[in-house]
C-alpha positions in Angstrom: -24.0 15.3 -7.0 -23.7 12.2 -9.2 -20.7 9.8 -8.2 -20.1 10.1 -11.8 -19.7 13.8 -12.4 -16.2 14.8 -13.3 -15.3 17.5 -11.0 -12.8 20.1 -11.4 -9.8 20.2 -9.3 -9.4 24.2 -8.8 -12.8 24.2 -7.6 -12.7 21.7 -5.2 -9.5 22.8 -3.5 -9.9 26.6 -3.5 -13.4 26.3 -2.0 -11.6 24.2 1.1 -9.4 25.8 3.2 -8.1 22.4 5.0 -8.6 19.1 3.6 -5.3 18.4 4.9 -3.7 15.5 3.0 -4.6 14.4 -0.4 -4.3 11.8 -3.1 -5.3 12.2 -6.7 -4.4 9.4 -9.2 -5.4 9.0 -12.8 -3.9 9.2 -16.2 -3.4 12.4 -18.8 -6.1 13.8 -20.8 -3.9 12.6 -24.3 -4.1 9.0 -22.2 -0.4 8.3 -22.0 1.0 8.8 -19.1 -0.4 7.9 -15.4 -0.6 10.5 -12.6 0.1 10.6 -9.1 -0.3 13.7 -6.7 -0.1 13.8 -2.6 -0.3 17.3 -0.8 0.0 18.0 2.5 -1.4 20.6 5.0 -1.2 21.8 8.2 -2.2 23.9 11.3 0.1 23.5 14.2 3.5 24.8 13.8 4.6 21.0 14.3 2.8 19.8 11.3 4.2 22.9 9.1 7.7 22.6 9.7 8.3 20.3 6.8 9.1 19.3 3.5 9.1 16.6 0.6 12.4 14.8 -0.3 13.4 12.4 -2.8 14.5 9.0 -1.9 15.4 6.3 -4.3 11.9 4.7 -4.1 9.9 7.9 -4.2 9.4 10.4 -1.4 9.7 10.7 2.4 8.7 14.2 4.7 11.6 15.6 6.5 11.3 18.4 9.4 12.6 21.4 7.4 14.0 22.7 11.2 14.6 19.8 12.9 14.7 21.7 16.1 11.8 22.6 16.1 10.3 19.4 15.7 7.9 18.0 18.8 6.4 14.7 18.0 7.7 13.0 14.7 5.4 9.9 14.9 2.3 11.0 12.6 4.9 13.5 10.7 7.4 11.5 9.4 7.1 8.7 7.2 7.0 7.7 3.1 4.7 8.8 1.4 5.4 7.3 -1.7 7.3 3.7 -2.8 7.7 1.7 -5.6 7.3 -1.9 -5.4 8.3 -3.6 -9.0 5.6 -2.5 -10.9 3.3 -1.2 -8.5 3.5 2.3 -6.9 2.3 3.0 -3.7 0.8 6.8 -2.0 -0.3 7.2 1.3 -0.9 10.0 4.2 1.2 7.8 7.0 3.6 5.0 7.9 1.1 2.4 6.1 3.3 2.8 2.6 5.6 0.6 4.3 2.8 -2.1 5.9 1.7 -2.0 2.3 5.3 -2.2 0.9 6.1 -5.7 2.8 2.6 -7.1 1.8 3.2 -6.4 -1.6 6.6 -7.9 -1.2 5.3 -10.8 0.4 3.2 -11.6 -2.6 -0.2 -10.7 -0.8 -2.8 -7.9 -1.5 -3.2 -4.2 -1.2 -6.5 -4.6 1.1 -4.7 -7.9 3.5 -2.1 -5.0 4.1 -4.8 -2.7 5.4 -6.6 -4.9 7.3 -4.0 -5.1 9.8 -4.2 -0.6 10.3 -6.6 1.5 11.3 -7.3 5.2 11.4 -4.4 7.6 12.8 -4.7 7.6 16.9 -4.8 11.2 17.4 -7.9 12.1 19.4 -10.3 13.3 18.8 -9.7 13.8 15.2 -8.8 10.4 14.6 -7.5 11.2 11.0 -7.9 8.7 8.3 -5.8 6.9 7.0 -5.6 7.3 2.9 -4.1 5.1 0.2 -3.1 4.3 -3.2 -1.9 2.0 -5.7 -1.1 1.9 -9.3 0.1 -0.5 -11.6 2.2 0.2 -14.5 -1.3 -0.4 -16.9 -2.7 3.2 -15.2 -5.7 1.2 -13.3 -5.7 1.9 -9.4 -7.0 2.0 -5.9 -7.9 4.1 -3.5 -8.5 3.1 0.4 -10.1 5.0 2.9 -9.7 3.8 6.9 -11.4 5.9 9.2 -12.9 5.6 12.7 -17.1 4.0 13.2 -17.8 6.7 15.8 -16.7 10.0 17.3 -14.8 7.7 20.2 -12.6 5.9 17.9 -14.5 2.3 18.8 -13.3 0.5 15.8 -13.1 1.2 11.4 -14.5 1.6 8.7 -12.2 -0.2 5.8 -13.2 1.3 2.0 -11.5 0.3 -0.6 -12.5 1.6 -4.4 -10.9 -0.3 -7.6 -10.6 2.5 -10.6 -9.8 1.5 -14.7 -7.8 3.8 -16.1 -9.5 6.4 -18.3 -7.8 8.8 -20.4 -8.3 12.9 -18.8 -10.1 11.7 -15.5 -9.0 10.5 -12.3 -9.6 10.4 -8.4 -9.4 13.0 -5.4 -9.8 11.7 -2.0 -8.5 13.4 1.1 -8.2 13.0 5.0 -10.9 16.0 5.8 -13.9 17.1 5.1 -13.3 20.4 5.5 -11.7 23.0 8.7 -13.0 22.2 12.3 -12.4 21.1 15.5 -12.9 18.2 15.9 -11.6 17.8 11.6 -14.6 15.9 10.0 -13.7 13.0 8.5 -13.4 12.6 4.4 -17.4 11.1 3.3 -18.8 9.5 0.0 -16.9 8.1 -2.6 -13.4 9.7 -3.6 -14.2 12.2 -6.6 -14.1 12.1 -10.1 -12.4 14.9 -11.2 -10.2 15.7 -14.7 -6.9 15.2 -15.2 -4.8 17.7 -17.6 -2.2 16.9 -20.4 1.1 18.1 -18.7 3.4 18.5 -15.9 3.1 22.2 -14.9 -0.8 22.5 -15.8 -1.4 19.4 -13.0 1.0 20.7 -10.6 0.3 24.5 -10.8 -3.5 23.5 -10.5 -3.3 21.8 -7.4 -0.4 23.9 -5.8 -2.2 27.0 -6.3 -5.8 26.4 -5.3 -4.4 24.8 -1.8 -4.5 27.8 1.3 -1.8 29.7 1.2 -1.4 29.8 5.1 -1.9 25.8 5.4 -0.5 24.4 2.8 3.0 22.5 3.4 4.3 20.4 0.3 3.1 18.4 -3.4 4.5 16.0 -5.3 3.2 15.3 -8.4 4.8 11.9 -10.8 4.1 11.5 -14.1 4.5 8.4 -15.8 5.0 7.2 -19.5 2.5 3.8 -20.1 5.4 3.3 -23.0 8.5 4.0 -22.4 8.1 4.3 -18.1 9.9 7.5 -18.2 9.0 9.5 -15.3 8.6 13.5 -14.4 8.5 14.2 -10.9 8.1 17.5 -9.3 8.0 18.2 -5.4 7.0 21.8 -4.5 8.0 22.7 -1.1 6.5 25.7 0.8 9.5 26.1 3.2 13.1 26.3 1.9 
């Protein structure tokens, strides 16, 4: 498969029944408006029980029954903040290492030199990432563990133009296993459609129906800035 191929999003995601959380960013087919998605999946009734909820800078994860949560630490955290002009995605608590970087006037990657991959043995999930500026170009950042024992990372960071109808898929798992096999290659080129409900549907519906948890989906004007945001929760 050639990095270059333009995938479809359906395909990948109904064809993978856990590749637990994902971030696709890229821009409208018509080319004016920027896209962000991040879904999440689980297994263990811990990770299941919860949802997306607005905040005033973008999302956080909330337990939907909070007495049934266990252990919050991996489970809880922001997903998705704003920073000026710059918005950040990510599967874990690095939105906000990210967040003060930016803040600080220092880079995306200095940020994520200081994390590593999620210490949850002996999966050691990766840690994924995103940003976007208000022009539509982006990165994406993969940190995941050298060896099955969790002995140090691997840091990947991939630097994306904007082009009109495409975008990229990367996503914490491989596929379902035990040990969960890590994301490999390159994130994935895959097309982007024109509107709200044709992105989110897409996504929403391919994802397995007993693991899936929550997506949000932003939309973004390169004009005006006007946003559409959608968050699609499977409990409540």
């Amino acid at each position: 498969m050639s990095i270059n191929q333009t995938m479809n999003l359906t395909d990948l995601l109904s064809n993978n029944a856990y590749p637990g959380r994902g971030i696709v960013i890229g821009q409208t087919q018509d080319g004016t408006k920027s896209v962000i998605a991040y879904f999440i999946m689980g297994r263990s009734e811990n990770s299941r029980n919860r949802i997306f909820e607005q905040t005033e800078d973008g999302i956080r994860t909330k337990a939907y029954d909070p007495s049934k949560l266990e252990d919050p630490s991996l489970i809880i955290y922001h997903p998705v903040r704003e920073v000026d002009s710059t918005v950040i995605v990510t599967n874990g608590d690095q939105t906000d290492t990210i967040r003060d970087f930016l803040n600080e006037g220092k880079t995306f990657e200095a940020g994520l030199k200081t994390r590593q991959f999620e210490p949850d043995a002996p999966h050691f999930t990766s840690r994924i990432s995103g940003v976007l500026n208000n022009e539509g170009d982006y990165k994406l950042s993969i940190l995941k563990s050298s060896d099955e024992k969790g002995s140090g990372s691997h840091r990947h960071v991939y630097s994306y133009d904007a082009l009109a109808g495409k975008g990229h898929f990367i996503h914490t798992y491989e596929s379902d296993g035990n040990p969960l096999p890590a994301f490999c290659g390159e994130p994935k080129q895959v097309a982007i459609a024109n509107d709200m409900n044709t992105i989110s549907e897409e996504i929403w519906n391919s994802l397995h129906a007993d693991n899936k948890i929550s997506l949000y989906v932003r939309l973004a004007d390169l004009k005006t800035g006007k946003l559409e945001e959608v968050i699609l929760n499977k409990n409540g």
